[in-house]
C-alpha positions, 0 to 999 in steps of 0.5 A: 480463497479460503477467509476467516474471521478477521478478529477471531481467525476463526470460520467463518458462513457464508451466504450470497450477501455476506460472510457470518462469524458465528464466535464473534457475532459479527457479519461481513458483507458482500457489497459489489461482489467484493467481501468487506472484512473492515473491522473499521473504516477507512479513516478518511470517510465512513463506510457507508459513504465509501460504498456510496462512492465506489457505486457512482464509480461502477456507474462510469464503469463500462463507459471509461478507461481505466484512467479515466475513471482515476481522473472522474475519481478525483472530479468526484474528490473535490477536496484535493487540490487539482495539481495534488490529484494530477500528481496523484493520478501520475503516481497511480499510472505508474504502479505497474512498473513499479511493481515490476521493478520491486519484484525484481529488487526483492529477488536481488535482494533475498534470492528466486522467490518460492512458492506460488501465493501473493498478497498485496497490502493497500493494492489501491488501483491493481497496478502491483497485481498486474506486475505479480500475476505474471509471476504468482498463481494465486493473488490477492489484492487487500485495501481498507478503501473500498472504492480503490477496489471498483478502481483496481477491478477496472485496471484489471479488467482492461489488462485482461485479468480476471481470476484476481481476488479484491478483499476490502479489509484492515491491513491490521486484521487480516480475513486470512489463514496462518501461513496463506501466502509466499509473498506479501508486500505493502508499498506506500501502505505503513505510514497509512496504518493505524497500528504500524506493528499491527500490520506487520505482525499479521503480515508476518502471520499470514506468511509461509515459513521463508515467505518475505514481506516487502515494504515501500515507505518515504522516509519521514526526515526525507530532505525532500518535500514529504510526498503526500502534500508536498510540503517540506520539512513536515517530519522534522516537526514533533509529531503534534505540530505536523498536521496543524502546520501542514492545515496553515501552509496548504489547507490539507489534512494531515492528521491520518499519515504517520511517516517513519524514519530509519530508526522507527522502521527498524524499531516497527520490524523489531517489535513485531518479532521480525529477526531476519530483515534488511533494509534499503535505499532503492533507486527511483525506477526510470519509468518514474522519473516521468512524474518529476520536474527537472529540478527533482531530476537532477536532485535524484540523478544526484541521490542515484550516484550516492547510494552506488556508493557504499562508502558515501550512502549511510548518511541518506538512511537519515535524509534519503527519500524513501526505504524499502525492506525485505523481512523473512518470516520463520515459523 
């Protein structure tokens, strides 16, 4: 994989410990035998410490499963909740058929995907790489949290996939040439982003022309609870008060997850200069229906037979769970 300087675009020296931009002045390290383009960190621990965790994690490396390793992660997480880090570890199971599910749905949606480079944005723990290595040649996994990378390289070893590259890297500051890539998605990724615009410029950037940018968020206003601390109501709060409430009713920090409605959505892809776009209200893959009570079952069954229903959907653009889109790039 060919890297540029991810502030500069432009070339960058390499050594056996680091990559040099010689523009910039600024040197990107090799740590793990994983190339760290940060241009900042992963707001939710510092870099030192992320590397210092993704150590303690290859020390468990060869003596864990992959799932296991996830359960030891959030042993060594002490601060999130023991049922949030259960439902965290399901989500986290059930990536590769998702993956599988949005590639099917992304070519339904625009046609047979052409070309042969994929990128994912935010690949945390790889499950989206195994469902698009069987189908790219070239793939490429991104996340700004270095200690998912020493997860994703576990799951990718244990599928028996070794000629997939992990880059730890801010989604807004891509290391990677104009037009590097057919495909490029980010599912669950956004509203993790400090400069949502940002991320879907440099997406749109690293595109070949007619390459697609899938994207995967929960909708904000959602009526169901928000996904990430599940507590309800949060979007409907101005944006000031929803961590502080989510801190009184279940002791969590909120203050680094910006969910977007319909409407932000749309006005993100706009900004960032995308003309050719659609968006969606997708079905909840069956293999996820799994990490749901039978309450929420029963509600999705209900939100399943609504979306069939053209005449009746629109109102769950505004109240639905989650969106996805599909942007077309041009040169």
């Amino acid at each position: 994989m060919t890297f540029v300087c991810p502030i500069c675009k432009g070339p960058l020296d390499r050594s056996e410990v680091a990559y040099r931009c010689a523009a910039c002045d600024r040197t990107y390290p090799i740590v793990l035998g994983i190339p760290d383009f940060r241009v900042f960190p992963d707001p939710w621990i510092e870099i030192e410490d992320d590397w210092a965790k993704a150590r303690r994690l290859v020390e468990r490396f060869n003596d864990l499963s992959f799932e296991e390793l996830v359960r030891y992660y959030w042993l060594i997480t002490p601060n999130t909740p023991a049922h949030l880090a259960e439902r965290y570890t399901r989500h986290v199971l059930g990536g590769v058929d998702r993956g599988i599910a949005s590639l099917a749905e992304i070519e339904r949606l625009t046609g047979p995907i052409a070309g042969d480079r994929f990128l994912e944005f935010g690949c945390g723990t790889g499950g989206f790489l195994i469902a698009a290595r069987g189908r790219f040649g070239t793939v490429v996994g991104n996340d700004i949290a270095f200690r998912w990378l020493v997860l994703a390289r576990k799951r990718l070893e244990e599928a028996g996939i070794d000629d997939v590259t992990l880059v730890c890297c801010c989604g807004e500051y891509l290391p990677f040439p104009d037009g590097s890539f057919d495909l490029a998605v980010a599912s669950d990724v956004i509203e993790h982003t400090s400069d949502q615009v940002g991320l879907v410029k440099q997406a749109l950037r690293a595109l070949a022309s007619g390459g697609r940018f899938f994207l995967a968020t929960p909708n904000r206003l959602s009526l169901s609870p928000e996904p990430h601390v599940r507590v309800w109501g949060v979007g409907w709060l101005p944006r000031r008060l929803m961590a502080p409430y989510v801190k009184l009713v279940r002791g969590l920090d909120y203050r680094n997850i910006r969910t977007i409605s319909y409407f932000e959505l749309r006005d993100i892809l706009k900004r960032a200069g995308a003309t050719d776009y659609v968006i969606t209200l997708p079905q909840i893959p069956a293999a996820e229906l799994v990490r749901y009570g039978p309450r929420e079952r029963a509600l999705i069954a209900i939100y399943h037979r609504i979306v069939e229903r053209p005449a009746l959907r629109w109102p769950l653009y505004v109240v639905g769970p989650l969106f996805h889109a599909v942007v077309r790039a041009g040169r």
